[in-house]
C-alpha positions, 0 to 999 in steps of 0.5 A: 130364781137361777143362779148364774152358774155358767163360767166365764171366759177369761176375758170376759172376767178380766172385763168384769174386774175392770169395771170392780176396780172403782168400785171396790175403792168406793163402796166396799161390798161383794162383787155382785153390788155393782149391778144393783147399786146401777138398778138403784140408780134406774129406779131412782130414776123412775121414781122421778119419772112418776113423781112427773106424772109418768107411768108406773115402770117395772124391772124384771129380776129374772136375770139376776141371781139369788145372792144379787137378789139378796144383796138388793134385799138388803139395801132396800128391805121392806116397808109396811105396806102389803097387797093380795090379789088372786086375780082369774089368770094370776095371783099378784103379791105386793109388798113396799120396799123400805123406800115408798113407791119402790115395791117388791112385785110378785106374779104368779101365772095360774097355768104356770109353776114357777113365779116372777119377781119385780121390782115396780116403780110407782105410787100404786102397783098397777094390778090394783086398778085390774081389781076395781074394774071388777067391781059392779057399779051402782048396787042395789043394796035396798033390793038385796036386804028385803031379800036377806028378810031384814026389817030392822030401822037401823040396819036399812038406815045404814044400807040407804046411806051406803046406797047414797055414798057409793053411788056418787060420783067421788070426785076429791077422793074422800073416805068415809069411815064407818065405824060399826061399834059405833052404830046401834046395831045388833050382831045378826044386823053385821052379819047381815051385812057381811052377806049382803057385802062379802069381802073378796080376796083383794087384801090390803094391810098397812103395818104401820097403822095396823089395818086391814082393808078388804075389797067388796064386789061393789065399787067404792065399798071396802071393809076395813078392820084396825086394832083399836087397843093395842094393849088387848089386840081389840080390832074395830070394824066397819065399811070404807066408802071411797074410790080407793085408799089412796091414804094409805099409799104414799104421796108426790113428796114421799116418792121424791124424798124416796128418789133422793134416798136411792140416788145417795145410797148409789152414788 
């Protein structure tokens, strides 16, 4: 980011006090907040837009300076949520503000140096749906496993259930978690799996409930991995069947508790 180090004319400052004046008087802060407590306002506004059923909106903050982008920081801060993505042209970076839907959006051309920052307003930031249409549709785990050279009852048990979950039509956006510590199954049977569904790039970690979801190159099939013990850092791992964690993301109601949030803070 640039700052804006061209001076102004004089009336031009004169212009930019006059509009100061009502502010200093109501929100104490330094001279660039008036900028941003107007963003807040915008997204405030977009917010609402989505919770209504409209699309996800982005605001560019290239043309904001660095102690404006501090100042947004340190009204709207970071939440829990996190994403990874090196997508084949750009690599998308993604993590929630402290207001659910209102996300810190980073993109980063691979032809390019430099990245861009954004503020994007909606439940999901809208580079996680370029992920899934990647994904190949109705895989033929059952081929694939005779190839790997496993015969274990267990370990084919559990690739017919995978086979049958994800080849359905998800309709109500459930998600089926499969603990493998729970499964009689031997540690050459996870690796096993590990080859016959490798984990991508695609990252997903939720802070507050401390779990990582990996993207697969099969639609509807995740891995997922969550500290089971706290106390010892023990990590429980296992598959995800569903069209998307849309559990971790946050609902109508959180985007319109988020909304009026904002509309208080820059009011």
């Amino acid at each position: 980011m640039k700052e804006k180090d061209a001076p102004l004319d004089p009336l031009e400052i004169f212009s930019q006090i006059k509009k100061l004046l009502p502010f200093f008087r109501s929100f104490r802060r330094d001279k660039n907040s008036v900028d941003i407590l107007n963003l807040l306002k915008d997204i405030a506004r977009a917010l609402q837009l989505v919770c209504k059923g409209g699309k996800n909106l982005l605001f560019d903050l290239t043309n904001l300076s660095r102690i404006q982008i501090e100042s947004c920081f340190n009204l709207i801060g970071l939440g829990k949520l996190c994403i990874f993505y090196p997508h084949l042209q750009a690599v998308y970076a993604a993590q929630q503000t402290a207001f659910p839907g209102v996300w810190w959006m980073e993109k980063k051309e691979r032809q390019q140096k430099v990245s861009s920052l954004h503020i994007e307003v909606g439940r999901i930031p809208g580079f996680v749906f370029l992920e899934n249409k990647e994904r190949i549709k109705n895989p033929d785990l059952k081929t694939a496993l005779c190839s790997l050279g496993s015969s274990r009852i267990s370990l084919q048990a559990l690739v017919s259930s995978l086979v049958s979950y994800a080849c359905e039509q998800i309709r109500d956006k459930t998600e089926r978690k499969i603990h493998l510590n729970l499964l009689p199954l031997m540690m050459q049977d996870i690796k096993t799996l590990h080859c016959l569904i490798p984990k991508t790039d695609f990252t997903i970690y939720s802070r507050e409930k401390q779990a990582w979801i990996f993207g697969t190159p099969w639609k509807n099939i995740w891995w997922f991995e969550e500290i089971a013990d706290p106390q010892v850092n023990q990590k429980s791992i296992g598959l995800l069947i569903c069209e998307f964690p849309y559990s971790l993301f946050p609902d109508c109601l959180e985007l319109d508790i988020s909304a009026r949030r904002l509309e208080k803070i820059a009011a």
